[in-house]
DRENDRENMI-601824 format. One record per residue: residue number from 0; y, x negated, z of N, C-alpha, C in turn; residue in one letter. Coordinates in nm, 3 decimals, decimal comma. Last residue first. Example, Ala and Ser with C-alpha at 12.3 -4.5 7.8 and 13.67 -1.06 7.14 Angstrom:
residues 2
 gukol     nc2     nc1     nc3    cac2    cac1    cac3     cc2     cc1     cc3 guse
     1  -0,225  -1,285   0,708  -0,106  -1,367   0,714   0,003  -1,290   0,787    S
     0  -0,569  -1,319   0,780  -0,450  -1,230   0,780  -0,330  -1,320   0,780    A
This chain:
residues 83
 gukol     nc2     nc1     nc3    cac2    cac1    cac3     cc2     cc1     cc3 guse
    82  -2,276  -1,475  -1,811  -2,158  -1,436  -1,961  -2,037  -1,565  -1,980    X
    81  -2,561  -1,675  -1,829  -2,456  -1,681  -1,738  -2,339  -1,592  -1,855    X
    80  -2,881  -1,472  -1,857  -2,776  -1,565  -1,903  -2,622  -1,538  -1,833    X
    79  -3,130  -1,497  -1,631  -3,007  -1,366  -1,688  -2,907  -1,509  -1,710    X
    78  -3,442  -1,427  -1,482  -3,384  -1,516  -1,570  -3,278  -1,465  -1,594    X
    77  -3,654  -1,392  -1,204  -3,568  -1,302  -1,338  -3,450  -1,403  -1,356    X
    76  -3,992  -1,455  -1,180  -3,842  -1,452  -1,082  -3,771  -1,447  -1,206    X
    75  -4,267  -1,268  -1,158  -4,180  -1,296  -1,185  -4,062  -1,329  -1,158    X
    74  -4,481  -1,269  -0,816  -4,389  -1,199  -0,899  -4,319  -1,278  -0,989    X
    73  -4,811  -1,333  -0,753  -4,712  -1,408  -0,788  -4,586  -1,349  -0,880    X
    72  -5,085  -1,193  -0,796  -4,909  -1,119  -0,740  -4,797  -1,230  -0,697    X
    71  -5,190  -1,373  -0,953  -5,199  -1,230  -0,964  -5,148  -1,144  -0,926    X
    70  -5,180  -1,623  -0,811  -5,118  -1,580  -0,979  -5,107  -1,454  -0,966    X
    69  -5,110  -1,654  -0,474  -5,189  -1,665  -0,590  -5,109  -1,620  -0,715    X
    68  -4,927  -1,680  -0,259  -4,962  -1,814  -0,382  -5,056  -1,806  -0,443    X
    67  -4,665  -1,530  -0,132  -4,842  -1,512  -0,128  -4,787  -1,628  -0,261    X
    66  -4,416  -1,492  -0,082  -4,499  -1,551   0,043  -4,632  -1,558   0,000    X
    65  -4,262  -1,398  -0,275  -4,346  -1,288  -0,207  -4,382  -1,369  -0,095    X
    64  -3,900  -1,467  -0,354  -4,066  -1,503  -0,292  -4,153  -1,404  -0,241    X
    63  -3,649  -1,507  -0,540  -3,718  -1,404  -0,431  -3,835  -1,379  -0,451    X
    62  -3,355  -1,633  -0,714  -3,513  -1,674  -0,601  -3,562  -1,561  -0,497    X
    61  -3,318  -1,597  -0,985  -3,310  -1,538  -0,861  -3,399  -1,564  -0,753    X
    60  -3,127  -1,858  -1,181  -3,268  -1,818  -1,108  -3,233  -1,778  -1,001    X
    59  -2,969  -1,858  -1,497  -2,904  -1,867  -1,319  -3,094  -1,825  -1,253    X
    58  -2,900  -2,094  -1,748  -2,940  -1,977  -1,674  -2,956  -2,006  -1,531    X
    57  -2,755  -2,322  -1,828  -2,705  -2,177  -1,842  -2,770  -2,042  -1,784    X
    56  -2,896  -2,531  -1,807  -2,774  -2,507  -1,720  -2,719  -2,364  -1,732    X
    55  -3,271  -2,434  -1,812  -3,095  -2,509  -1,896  -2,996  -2,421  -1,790    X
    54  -3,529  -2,514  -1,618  -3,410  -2,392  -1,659  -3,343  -2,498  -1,751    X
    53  -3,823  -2,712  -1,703  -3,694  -2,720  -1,632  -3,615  -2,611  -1,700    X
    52  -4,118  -2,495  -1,602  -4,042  -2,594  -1,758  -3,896  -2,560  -1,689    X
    51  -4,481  -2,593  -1,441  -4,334  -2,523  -1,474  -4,223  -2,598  -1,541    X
    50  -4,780  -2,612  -1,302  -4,701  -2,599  -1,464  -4,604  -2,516  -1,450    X
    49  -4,958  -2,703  -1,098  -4,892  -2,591  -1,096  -4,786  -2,656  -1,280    X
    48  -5,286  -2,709  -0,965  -5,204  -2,748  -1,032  -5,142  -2,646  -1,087    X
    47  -5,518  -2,836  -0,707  -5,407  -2,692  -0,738  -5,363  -2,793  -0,853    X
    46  -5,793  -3,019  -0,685  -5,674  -2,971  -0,689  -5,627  -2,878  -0,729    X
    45  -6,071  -3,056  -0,702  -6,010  -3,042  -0,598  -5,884  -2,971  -0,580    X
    44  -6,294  -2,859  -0,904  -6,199  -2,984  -0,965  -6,145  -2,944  -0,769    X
    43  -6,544  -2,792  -0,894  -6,561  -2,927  -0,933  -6,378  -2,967  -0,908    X
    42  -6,638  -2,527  -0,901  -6,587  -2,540  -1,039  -6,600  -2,701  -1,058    X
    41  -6,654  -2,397  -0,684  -6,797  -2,407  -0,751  -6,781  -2,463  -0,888    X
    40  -6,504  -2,292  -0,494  -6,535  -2,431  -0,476  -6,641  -2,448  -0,529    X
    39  -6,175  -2,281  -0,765  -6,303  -2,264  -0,673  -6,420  -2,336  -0,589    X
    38  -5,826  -2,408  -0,755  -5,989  -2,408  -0,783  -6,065  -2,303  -0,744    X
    37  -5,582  -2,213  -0,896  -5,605  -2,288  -0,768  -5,804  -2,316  -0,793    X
    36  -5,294  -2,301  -1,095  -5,422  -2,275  -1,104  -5,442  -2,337  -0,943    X
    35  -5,009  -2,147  -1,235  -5,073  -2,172  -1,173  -5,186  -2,156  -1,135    X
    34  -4,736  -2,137  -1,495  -4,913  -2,146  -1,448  -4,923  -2,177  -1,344    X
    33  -4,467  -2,145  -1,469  -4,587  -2,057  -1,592  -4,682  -2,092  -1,580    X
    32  -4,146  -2,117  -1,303  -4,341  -2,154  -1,305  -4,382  -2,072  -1,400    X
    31  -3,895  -2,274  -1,405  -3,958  -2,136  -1,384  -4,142  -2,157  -1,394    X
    30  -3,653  -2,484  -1,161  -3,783  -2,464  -1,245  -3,832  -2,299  -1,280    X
    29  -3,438  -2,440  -1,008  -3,406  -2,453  -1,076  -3,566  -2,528  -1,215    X
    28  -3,644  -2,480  -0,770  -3,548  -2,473  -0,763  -3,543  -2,519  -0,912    X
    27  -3,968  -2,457  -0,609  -3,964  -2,567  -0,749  -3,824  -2,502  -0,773    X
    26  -4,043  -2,332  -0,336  -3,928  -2,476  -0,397  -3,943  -2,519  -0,485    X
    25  -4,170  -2,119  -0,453  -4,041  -2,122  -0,407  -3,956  -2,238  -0,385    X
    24  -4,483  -2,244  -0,508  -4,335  -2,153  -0,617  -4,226  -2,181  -0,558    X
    23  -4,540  -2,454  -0,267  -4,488  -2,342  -0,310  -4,403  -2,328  -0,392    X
    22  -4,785  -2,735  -0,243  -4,644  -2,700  -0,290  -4,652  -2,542  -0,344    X
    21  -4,934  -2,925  -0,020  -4,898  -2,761  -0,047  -4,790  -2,761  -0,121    X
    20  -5,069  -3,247  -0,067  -4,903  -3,159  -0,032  -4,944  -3,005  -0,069    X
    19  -5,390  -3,288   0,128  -5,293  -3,295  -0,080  -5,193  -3,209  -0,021    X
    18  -5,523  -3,260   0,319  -5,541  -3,444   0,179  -5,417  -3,415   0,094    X
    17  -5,453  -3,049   0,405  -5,464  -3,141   0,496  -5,457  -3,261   0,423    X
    16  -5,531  -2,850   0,199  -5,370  -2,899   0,196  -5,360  -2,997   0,345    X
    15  -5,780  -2,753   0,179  -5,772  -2,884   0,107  -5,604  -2,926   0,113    X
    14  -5,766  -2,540   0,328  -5,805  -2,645   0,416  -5,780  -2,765   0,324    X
    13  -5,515  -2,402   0,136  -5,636  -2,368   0,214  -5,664  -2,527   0,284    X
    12  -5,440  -2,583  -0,132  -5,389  -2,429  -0,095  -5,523  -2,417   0,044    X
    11  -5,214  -2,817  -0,331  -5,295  -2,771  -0,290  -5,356  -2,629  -0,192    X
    10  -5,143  -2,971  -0,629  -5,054  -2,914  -0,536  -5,213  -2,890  -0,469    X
     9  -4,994  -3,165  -0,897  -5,109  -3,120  -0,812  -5,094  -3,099  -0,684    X
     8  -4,762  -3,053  -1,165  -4,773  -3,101  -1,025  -4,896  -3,063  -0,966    X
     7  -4,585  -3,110  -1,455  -4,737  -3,053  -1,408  -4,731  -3,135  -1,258    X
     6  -4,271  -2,985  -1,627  -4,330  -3,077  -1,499  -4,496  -2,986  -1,442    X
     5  -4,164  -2,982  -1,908  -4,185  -2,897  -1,876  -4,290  -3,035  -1,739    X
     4  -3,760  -2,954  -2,055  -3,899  -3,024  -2,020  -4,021  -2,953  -1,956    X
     3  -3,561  -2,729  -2,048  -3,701  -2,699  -2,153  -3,803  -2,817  -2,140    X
     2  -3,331  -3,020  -1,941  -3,350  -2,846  -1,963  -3,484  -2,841  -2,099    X
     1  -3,480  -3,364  -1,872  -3,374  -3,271  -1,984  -3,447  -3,107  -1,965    X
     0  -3,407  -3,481  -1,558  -3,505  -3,417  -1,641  -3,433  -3,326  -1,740    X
């Protein structure tokens, strides 16, 4: 996958991760997440979907997870060019 592509994955969160893979922030490795959406159950759609754009070789990702999978304290993981 060329660096700055950007990968949409349907993921899932709660009883609907019995039909559909759970995928956590924390293993998208060498991805930086910029969206994530989880449904409601009044909206219609089933799935999670998560939007993140491949690093370039030059930047390094600090991986450190809260353990929680919503957006709203989903921490930033910090970017720092290699010198």
């Amino acid at each position: 996958m060329d660096p700055g592509a950007l990968l949409m994955l349907r993921s899932a969160r709660g009883l609907r991760s019995f039909l559909y893979v759970d995928v956590d922030p924390c293993d998208l490795k060498g991805f930086e997440v910029l969206e994530i959406y989880h449904p409601s159950m009044s909206d219609g759609f089933v799935n999670s979907v998560m939007v993140a754009r491949k690093l370039t070789d030059r930047l390094i990702k600090y991986e450190w997870c809260t353990g929680t999978r919503s957006l709203n304290s989903l921490k930033k993981i910090r970017q720092v060019m290699i010198p």
